[in-house]
N, CA, C and O of each residue as an XYZ file, in Angstrom:
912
protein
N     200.898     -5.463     18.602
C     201.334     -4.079     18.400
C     201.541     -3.397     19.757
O     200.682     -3.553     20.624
N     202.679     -2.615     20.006
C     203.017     -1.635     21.058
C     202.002     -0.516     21.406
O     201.968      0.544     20.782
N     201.118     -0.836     22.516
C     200.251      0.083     23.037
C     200.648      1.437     23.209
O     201.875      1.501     23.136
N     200.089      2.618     23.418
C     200.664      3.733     23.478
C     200.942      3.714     24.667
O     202.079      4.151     24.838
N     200.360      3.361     25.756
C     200.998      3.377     27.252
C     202.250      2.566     27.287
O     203.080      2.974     28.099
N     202.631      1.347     26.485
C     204.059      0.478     26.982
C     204.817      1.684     26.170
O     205.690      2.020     26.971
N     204.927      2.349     25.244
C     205.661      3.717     24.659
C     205.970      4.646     25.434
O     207.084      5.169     25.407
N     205.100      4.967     26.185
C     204.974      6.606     27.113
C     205.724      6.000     28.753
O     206.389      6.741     29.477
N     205.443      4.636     29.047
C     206.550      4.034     30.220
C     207.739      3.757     30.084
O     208.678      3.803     30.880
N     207.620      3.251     28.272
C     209.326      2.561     28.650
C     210.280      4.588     28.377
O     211.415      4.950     28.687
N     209.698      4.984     28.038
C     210.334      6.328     27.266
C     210.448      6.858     28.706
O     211.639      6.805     29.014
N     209.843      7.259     29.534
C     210.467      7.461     30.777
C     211.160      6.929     31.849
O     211.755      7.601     32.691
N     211.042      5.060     31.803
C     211.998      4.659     32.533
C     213.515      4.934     32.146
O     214.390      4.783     32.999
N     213.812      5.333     30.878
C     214.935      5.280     30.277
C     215.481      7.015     29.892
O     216.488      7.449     29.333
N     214.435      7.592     30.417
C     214.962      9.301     29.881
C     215.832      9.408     30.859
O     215.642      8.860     31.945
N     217.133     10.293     30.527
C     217.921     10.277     30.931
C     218.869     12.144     30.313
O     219.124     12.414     29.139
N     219.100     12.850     31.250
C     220.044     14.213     31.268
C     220.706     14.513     31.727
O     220.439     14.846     32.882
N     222.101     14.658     31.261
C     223.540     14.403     32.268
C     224.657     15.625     31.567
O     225.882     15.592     31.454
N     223.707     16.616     31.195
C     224.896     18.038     30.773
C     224.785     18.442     31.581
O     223.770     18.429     32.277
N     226.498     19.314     31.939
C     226.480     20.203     33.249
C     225.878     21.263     33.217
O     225.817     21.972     32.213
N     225.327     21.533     34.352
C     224.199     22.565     34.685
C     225.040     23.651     35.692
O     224.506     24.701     36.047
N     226.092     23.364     36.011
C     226.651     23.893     37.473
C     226.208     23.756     38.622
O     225.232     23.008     38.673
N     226.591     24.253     39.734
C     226.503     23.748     40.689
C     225.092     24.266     41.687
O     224.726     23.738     42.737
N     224.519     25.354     41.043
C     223.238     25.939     41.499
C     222.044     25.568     41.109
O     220.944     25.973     41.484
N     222.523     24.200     39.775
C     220.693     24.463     39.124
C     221.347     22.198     38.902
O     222.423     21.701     38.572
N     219.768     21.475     39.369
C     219.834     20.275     39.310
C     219.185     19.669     38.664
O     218.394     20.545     38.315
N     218.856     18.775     38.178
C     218.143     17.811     37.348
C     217.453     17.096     38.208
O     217.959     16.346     39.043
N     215.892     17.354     37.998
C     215.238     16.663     39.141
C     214.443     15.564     38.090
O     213.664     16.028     37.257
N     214.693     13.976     38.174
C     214.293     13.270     37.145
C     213.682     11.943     38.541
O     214.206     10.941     39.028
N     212.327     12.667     38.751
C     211.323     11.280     39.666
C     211.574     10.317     39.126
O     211.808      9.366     39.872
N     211.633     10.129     38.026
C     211.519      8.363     37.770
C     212.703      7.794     37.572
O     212.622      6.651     37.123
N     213.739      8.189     37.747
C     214.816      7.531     38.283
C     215.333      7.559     39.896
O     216.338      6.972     40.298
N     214.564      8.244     40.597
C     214.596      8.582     41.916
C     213.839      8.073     42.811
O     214.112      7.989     44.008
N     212.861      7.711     42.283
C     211.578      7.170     43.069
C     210.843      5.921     42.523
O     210.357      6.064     41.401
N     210.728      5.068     42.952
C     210.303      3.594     42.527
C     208.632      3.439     43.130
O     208.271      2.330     43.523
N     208.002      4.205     43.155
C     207.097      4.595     43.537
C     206.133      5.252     42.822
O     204.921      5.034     42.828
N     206.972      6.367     41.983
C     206.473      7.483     40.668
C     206.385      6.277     39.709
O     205.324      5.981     39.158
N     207.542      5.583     39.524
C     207.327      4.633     38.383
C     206.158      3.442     38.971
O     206.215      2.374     38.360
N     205.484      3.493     39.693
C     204.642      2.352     39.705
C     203.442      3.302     39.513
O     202.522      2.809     38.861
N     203.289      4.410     39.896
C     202.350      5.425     39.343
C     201.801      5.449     37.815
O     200.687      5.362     37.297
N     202.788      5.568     37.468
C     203.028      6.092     36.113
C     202.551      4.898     35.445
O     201.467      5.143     34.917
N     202.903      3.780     35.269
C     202.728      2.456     35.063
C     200.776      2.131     35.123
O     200.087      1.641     34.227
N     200.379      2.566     36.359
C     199.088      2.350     36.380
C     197.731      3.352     35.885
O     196.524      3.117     35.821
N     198.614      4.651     35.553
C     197.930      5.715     35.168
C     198.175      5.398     33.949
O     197.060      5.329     33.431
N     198.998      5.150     33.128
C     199.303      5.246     31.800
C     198.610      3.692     31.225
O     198.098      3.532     30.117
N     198.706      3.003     31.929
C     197.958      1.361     31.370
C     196.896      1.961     31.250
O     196.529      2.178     30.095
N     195.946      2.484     32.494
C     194.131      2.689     32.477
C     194.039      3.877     31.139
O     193.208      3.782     30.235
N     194.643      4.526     31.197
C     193.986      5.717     30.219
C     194.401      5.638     28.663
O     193.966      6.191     27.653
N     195.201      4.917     28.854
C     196.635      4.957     27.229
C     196.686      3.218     26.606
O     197.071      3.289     25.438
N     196.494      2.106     26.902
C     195.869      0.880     26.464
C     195.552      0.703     25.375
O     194.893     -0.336     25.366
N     195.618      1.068     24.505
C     195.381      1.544     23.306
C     196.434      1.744     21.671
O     197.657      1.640     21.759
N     196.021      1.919     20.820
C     197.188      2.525     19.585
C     196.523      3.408     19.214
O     196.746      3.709     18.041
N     195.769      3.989     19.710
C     194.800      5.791     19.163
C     195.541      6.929     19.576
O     195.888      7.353     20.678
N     195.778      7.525     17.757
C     196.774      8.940     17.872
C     196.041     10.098     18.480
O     194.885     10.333     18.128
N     196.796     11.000     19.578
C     196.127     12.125     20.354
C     197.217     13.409     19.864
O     198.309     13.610     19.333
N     196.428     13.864     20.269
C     197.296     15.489     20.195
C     197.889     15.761     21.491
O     197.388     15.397     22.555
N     199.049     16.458     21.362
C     199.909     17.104     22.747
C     199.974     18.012     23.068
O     200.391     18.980     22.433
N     199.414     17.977     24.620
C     199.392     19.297     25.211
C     200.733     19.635     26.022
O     201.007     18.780     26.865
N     201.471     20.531     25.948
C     202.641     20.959     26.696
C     202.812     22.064     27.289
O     202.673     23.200     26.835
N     203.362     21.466     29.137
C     203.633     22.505     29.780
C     205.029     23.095     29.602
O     205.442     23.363     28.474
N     206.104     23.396     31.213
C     207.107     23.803     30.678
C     208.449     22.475     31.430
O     209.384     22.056     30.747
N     208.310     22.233     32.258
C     208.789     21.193     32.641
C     208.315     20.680     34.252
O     207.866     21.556     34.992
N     208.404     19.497     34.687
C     208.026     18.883     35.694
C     208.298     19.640     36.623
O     209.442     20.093     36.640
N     207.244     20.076     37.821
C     207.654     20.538     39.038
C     207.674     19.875     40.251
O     207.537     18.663     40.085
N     207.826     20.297     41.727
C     208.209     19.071     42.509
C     206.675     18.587     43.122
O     206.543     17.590     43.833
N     205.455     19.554     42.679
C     204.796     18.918     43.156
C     203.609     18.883     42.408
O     202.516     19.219     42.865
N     203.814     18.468     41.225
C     202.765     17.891     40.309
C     203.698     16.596     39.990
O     203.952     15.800     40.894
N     204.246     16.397     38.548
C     204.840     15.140     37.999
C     205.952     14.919     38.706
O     206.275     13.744     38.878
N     206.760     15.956     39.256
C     208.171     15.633     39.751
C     207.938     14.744     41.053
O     208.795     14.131     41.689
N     206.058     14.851     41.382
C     206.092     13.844     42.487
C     205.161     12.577     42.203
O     205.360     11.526     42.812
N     204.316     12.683     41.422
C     203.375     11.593     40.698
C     204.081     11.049     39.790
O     204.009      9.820     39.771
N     204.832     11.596     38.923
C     205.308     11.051     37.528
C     204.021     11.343     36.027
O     204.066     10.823     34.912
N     203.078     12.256     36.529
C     202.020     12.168     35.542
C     201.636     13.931     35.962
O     201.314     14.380     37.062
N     201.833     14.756     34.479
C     201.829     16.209     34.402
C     200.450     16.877     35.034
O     199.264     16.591     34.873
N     200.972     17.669     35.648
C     199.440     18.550     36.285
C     198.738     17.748     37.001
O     197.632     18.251     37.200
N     198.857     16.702     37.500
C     198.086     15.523     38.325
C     198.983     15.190     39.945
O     199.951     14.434     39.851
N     198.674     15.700     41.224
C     198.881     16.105     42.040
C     197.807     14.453     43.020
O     196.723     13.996     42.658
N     198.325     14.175     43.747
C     198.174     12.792     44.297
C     196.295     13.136     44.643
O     195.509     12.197     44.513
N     195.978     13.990     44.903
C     194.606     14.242     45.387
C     193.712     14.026     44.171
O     192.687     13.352     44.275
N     194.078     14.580     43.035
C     193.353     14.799     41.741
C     193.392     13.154     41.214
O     192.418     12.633     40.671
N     195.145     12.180     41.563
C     195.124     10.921     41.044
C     194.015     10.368     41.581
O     193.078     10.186     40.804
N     193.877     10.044     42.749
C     192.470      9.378     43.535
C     191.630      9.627     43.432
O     190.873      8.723     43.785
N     190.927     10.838     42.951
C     189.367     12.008     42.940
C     189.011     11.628     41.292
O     187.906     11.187     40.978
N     189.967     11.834     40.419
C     189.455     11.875     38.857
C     190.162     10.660     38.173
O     189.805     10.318     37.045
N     191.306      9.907     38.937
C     191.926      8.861     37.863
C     191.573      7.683     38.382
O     191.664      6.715     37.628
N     191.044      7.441     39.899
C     191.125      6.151     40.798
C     192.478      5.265     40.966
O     192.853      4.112     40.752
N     193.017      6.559     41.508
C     194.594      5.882     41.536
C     195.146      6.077     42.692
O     195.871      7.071     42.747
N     195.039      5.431     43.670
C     195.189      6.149     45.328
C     196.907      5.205     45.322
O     197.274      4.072     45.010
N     197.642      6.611     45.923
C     198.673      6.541     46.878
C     199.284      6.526     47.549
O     200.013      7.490     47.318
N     199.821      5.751     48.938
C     200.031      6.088     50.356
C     201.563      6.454     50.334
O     201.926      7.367     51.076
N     202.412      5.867     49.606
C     203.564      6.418     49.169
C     203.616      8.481     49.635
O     204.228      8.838     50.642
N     203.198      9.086     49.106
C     203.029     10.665     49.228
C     201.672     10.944     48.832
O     200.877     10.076     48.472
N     201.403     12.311     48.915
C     200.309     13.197     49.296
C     200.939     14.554     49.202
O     201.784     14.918     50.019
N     200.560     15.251     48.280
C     200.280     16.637     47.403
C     199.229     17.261     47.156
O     198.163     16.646     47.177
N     199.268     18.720     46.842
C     198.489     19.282     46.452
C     199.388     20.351     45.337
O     200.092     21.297     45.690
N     199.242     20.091     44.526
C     199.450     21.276     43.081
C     198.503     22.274     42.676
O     197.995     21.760     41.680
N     198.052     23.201     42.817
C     196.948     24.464     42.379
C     196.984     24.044     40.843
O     195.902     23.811     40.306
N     197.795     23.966     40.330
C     197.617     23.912     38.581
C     196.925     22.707     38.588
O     195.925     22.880     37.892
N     196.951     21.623     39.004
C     196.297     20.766     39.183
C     194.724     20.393     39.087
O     194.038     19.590     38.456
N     194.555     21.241     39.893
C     193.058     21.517     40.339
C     192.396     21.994     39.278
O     191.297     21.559     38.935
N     193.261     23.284     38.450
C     192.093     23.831     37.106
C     192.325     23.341     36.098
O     191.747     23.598     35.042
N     193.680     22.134     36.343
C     193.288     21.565     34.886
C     192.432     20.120     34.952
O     192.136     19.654     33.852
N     192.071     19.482     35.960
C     191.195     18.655     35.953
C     189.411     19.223     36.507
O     188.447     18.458     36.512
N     189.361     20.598     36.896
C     188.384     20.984     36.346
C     187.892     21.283     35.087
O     186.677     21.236     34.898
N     188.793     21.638     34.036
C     188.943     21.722     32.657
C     188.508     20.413     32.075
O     187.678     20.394     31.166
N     189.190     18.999     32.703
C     189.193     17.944     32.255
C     187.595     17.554     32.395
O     186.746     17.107     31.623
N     187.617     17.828     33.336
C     185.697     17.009     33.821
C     184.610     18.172     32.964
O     183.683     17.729     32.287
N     184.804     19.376     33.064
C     184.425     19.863     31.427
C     184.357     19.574     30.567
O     183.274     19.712     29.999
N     185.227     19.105     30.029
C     185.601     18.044     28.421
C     184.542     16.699     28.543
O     183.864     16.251     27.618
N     184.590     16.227     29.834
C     183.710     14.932     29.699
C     184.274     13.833     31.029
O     183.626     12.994     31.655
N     185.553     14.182     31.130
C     185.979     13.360     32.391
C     187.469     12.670     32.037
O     188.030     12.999     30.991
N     187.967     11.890     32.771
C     189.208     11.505     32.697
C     189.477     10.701     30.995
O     190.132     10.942     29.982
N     188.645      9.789     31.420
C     188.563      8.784     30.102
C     188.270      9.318     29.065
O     188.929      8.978     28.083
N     187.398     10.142     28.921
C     187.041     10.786     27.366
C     188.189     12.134     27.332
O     187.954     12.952     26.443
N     189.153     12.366     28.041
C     189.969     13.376     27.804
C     191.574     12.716     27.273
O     192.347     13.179     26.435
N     191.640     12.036     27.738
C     192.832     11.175     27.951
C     192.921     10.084     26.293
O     193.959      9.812     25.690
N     191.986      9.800     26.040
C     191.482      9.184     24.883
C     191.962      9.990     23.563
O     192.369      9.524     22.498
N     191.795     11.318     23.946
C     192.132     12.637     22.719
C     193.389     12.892     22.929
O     193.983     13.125     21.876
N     194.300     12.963     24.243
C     195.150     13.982     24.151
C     196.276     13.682     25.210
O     195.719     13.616     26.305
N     197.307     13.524     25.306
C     198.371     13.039     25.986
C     199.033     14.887     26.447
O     199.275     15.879     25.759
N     199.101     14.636     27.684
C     200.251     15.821     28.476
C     201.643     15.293     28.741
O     202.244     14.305     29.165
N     201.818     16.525     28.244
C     203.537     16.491     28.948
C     204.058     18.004     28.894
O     203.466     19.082     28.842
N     205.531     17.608     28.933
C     206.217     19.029     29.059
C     207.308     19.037     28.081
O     208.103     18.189     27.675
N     207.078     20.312     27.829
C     208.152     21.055     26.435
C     209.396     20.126     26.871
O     209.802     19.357     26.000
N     210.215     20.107     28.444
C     211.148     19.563     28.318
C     210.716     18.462     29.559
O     210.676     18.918     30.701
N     210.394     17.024     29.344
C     209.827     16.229     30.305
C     210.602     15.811     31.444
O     210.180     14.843     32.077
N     212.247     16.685     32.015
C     212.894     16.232     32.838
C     212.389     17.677     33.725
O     211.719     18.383     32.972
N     212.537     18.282     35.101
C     212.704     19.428     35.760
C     214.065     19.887     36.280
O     215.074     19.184     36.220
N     214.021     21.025     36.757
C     214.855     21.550     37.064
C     214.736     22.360     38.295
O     214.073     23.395     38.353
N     215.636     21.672     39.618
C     215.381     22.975     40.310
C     217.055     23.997     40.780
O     218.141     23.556     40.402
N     216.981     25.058     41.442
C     217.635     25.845     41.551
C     218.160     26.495     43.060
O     217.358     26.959     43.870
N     219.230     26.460     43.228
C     219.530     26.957     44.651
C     219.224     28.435     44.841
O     220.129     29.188     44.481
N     218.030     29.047     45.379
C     218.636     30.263     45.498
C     218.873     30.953     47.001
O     219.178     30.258     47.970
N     218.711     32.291     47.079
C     220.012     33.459     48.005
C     219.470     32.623     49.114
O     220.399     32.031     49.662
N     218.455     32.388     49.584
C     218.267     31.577     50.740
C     219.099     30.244     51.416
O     219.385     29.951     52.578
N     219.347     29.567     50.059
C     219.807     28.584     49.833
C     219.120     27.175     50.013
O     219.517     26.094     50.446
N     217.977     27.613     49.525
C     216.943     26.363     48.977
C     216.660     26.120     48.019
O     216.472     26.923     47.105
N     216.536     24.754     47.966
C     216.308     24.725     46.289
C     214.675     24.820     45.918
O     213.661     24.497     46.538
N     214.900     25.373     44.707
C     213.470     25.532     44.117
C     212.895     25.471     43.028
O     213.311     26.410     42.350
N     212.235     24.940     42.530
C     211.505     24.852     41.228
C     212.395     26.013     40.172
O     212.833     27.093     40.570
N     212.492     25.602     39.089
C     213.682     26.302     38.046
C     213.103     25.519     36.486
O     212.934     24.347     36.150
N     212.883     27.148     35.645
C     211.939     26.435     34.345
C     213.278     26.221     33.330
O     214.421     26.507     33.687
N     212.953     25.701     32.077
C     214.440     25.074     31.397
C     214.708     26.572     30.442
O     215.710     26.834     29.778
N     213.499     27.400     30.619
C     214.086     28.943     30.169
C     214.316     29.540     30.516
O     214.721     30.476     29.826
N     214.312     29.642     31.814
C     214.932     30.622     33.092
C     216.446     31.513     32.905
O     216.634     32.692     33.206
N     217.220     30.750     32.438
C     218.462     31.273     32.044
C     218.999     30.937     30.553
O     218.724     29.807     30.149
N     219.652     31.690     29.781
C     220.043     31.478     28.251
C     220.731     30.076     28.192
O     220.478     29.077     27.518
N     221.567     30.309     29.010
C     222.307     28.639     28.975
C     221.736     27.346     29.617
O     222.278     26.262     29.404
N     220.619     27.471     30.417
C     220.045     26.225     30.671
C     219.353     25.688     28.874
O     219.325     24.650     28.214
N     218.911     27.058     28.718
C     218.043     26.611     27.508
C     218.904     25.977     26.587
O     218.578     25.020     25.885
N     220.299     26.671     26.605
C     221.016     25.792     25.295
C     221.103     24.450     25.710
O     220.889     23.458     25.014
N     221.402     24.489     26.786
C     221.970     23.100     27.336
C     220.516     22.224     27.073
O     220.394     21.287     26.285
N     219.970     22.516     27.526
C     218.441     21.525     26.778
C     217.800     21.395     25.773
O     216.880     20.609     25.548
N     218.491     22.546     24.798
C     217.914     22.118     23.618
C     217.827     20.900     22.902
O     216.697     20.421     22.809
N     218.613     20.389     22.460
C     219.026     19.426     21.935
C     217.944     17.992     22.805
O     217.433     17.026     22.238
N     217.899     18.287     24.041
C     217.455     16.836     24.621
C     215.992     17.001     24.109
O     215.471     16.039     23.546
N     215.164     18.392     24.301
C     214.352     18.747     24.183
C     213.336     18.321     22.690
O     212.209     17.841     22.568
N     214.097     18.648     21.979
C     213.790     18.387     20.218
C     213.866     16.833     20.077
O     213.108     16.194     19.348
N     215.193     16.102     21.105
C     215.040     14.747     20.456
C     213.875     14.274     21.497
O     213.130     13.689     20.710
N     213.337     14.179     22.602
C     212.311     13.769     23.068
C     211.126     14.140     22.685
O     210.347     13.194     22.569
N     210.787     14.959     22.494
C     209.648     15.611     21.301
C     209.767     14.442     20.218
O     208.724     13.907     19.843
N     210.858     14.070     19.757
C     210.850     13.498     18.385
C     210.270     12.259     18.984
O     209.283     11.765     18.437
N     210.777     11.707     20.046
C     210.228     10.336     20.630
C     208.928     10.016     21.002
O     208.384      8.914     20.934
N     208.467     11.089     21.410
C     206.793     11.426     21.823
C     205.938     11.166     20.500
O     204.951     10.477     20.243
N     206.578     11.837     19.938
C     205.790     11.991     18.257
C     205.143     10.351     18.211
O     204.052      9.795     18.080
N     206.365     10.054     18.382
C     206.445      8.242     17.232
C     205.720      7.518     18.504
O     205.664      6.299     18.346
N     205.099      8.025     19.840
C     204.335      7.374     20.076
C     202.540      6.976     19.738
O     201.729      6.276     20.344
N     202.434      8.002     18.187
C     201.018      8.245     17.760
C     200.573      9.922     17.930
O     199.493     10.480     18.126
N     201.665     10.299     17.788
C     201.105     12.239     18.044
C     200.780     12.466     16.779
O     201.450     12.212     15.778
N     199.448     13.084     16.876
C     199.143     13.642     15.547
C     199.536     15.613     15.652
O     199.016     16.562     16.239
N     200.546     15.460     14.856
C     201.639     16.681     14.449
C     200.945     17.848     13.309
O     201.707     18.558     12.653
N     199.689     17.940     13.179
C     199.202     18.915     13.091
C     198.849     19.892     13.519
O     198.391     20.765     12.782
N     198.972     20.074     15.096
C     199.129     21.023     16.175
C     198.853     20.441     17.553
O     198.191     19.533     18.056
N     199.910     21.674     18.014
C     199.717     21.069     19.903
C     199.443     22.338     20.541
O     199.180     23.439     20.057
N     199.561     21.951     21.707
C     198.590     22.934     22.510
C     200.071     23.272     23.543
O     200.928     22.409     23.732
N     200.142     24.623     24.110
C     201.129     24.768     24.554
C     200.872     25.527     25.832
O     199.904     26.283     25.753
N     201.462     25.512     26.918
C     200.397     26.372     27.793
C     201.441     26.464     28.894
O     202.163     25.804     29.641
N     200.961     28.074     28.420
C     202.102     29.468     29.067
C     202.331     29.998     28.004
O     202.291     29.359     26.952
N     202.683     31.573     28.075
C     203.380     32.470     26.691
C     204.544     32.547     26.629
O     205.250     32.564     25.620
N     204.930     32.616     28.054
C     206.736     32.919     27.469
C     207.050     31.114     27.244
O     208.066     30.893     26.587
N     206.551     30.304     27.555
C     206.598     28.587     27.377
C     206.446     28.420     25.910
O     207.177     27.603     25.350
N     205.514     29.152     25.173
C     205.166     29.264     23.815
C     206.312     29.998     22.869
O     206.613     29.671     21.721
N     206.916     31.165     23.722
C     208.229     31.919     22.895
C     209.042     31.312     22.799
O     209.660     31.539     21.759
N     209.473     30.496     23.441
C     210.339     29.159     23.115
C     210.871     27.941     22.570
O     211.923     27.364     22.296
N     209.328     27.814     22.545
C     209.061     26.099     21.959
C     208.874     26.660     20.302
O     209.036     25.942     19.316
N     208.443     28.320     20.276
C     208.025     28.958     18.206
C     209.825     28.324     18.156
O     210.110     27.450     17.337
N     210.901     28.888     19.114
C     212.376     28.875     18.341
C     212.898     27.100     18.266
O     213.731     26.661     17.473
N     212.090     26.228     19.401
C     212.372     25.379     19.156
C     211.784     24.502     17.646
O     212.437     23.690     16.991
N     210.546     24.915     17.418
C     209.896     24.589     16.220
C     210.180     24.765     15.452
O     210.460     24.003     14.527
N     210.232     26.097     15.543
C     211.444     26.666     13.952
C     211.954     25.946     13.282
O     211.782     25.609     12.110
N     213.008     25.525     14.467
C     214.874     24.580     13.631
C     214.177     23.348     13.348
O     214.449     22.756     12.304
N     213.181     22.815     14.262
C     212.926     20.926     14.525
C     212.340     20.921     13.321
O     212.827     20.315     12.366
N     211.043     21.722     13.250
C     209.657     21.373     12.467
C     209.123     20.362     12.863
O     209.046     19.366     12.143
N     208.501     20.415     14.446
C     208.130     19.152     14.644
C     206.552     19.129     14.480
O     206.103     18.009     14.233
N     205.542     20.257     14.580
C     204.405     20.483     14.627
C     204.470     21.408     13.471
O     205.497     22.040     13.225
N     202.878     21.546     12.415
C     202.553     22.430     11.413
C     202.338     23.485     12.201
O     203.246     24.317     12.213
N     201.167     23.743     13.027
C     201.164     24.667     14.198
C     200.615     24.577     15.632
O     200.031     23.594     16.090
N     200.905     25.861     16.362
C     200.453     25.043     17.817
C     199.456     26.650     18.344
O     199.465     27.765     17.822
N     198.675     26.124     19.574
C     197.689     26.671     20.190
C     198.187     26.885     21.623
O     198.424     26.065     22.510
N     198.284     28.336     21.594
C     199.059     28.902     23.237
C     197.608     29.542     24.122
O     196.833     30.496     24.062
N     197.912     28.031     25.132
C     196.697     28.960     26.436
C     197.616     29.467     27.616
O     198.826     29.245     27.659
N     196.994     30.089     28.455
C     197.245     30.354     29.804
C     197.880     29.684     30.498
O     197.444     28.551     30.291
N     198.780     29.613     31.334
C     199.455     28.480     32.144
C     198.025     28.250     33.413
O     197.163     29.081     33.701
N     198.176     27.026     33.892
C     197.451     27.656     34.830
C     197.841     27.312     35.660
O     197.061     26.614     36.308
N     198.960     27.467     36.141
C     199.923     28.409     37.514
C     199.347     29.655     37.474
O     199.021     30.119     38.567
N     199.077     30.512     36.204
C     199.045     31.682     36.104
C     197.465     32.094     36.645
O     197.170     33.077     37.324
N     196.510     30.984     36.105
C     195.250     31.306     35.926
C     194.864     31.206     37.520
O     193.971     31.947     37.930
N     195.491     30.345     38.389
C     195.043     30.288     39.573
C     195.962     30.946     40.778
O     195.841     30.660     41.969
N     196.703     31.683     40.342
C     197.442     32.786     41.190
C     196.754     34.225     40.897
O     196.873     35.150     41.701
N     196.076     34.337     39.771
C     196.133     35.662     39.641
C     194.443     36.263     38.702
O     194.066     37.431     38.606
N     193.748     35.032     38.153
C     192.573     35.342     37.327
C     191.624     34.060     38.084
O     190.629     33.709     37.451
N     191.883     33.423     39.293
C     190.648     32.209     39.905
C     189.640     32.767     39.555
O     189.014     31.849     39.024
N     188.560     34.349     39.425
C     187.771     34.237     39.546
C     187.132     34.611     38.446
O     185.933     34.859     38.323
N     188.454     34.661     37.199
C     187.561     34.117     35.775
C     188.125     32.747     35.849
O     188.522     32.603     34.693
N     188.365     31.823     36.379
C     188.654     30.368     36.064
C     187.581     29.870     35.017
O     187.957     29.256     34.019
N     186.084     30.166     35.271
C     184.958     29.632     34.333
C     185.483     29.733     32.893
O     185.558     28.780     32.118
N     185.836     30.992     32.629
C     185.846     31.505     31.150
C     187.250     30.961     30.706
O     187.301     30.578     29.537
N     188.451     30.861     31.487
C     189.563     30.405     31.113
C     189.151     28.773     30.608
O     189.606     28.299     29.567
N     188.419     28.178     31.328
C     188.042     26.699     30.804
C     187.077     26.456     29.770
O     186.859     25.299     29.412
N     186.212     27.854     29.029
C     185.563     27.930     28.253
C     186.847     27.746     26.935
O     186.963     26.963     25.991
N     187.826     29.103     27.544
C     189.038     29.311     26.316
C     189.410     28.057     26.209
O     188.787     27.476     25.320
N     190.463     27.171     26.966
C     190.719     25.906     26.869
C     189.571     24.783     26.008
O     189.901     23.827     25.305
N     188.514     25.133     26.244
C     187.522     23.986     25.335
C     187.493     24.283     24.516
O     187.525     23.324     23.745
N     187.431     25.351     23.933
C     187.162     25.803     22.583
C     188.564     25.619     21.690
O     188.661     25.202     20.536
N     189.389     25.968     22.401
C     191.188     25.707     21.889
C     191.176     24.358     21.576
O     191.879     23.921     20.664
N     190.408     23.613     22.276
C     191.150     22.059     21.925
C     189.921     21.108     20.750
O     189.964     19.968     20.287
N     188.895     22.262     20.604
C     188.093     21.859     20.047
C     187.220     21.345     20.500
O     186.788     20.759     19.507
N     186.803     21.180     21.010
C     185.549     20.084     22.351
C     183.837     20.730     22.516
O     183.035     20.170     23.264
């Protein structure tokens, strides 16, 4: 039988988004870019995912350049891979802030292995996006940022969701995290019906720009949200 990790690798060696975006906003897809992310990904997803045990999904909003868009693995920032997964990389070296409070969250729960066991991450839309702006640098760009990125991703959005599912998601609710990330994914749910219902926390981009020094209680909210 197909482990849930050979599911969650081959589904990203092969994701693939090629609608025009114009000429200001890009498709940033690591694992076709980097042969490196994919050997990441490969060894994070064997140790934790080895298995055919259905988890629930937690979703951000899409890959940024320096969490998955550079690991290949959501909210997990090369410091956190080596510290909480035992996954050291000389390839690159990051630091992601969201990173940090969600694997403090994680070692709350119990630790890598007993978290990972329950619950698979990803993102509402698992490709990123970044954006030229007035400076003329590019920069991190969410897939709701503008009305027409969103149309333009809908569609990829709902059918990769659908693919995730059939890797063992149990579709009685997911966890979604961010609000306006959550206003989105209610209209994407709507049409799909891919989840009965879902559970909206805090981003925590948000939690560690602007509430660090309730971080305690935000990881209380998160435990209690996921049930733990």
């Amino acid at each position: 039988m197909t482990t849930f990790a050979e599911k969650v690798i081959s589904f990203h060696k092969y994701l693939c988004f090629d609608a025009p975006l114009g000429e200001n906003i890009q498709v940033m897809n690591p694992f076709s870019e980097n042969e490196a992310v994919l050997h990441i990904l490969e060894q994070f997803y064997t140790q934790f995912f080895r298995d055919t045990l259905s988890r629930r999904i937690v979703l951000g909003i899409n890959p940024g350049r320096l969490g998955a868009g550079a690991t290949g693995i959501p909210f997990t920032d090369t410091k956190r891979l080596a510290e909480d997964c035992g996954i050291e990389t000389e390839a690159i070296q990051t630091h992601e802030p969201s990173s940090v409070f969600v694997y403090d969250m994680i070692r709350a729960y119990g630790g890598s292995e007993k978290f990972y066991s329950h619950y698979y991450i990803n993102s509402i839309c698992p490709l990123g996006f970044i954006e030229k702006n007035k400076k003329g640098n590019w920069v991190n760009c969410n897939y709701y940022d503008y009305p027409e990125l969103f149309e333009a991703t809908k569609d990829f959005i709902i059918t990769t969701l659908k693919e995730q599912i059939a890797f063992g998601i149990d579709t009685s609710v997911c966890y979604i995290l961010g609000k306006k990330n959550a206003e989105f994914f209610k209209k994407i749910n709507d049409e799909a019906k891919l989840f009965d219902s879902f559970v909206v926390f805090d981003h925590p981009r948000y939690i560690v720009q602007y509430k660090l020094k309730q971080k305690e209680a935000y990881i209380e909210q998160y435990l209690r949200g996921l049930g733990a």
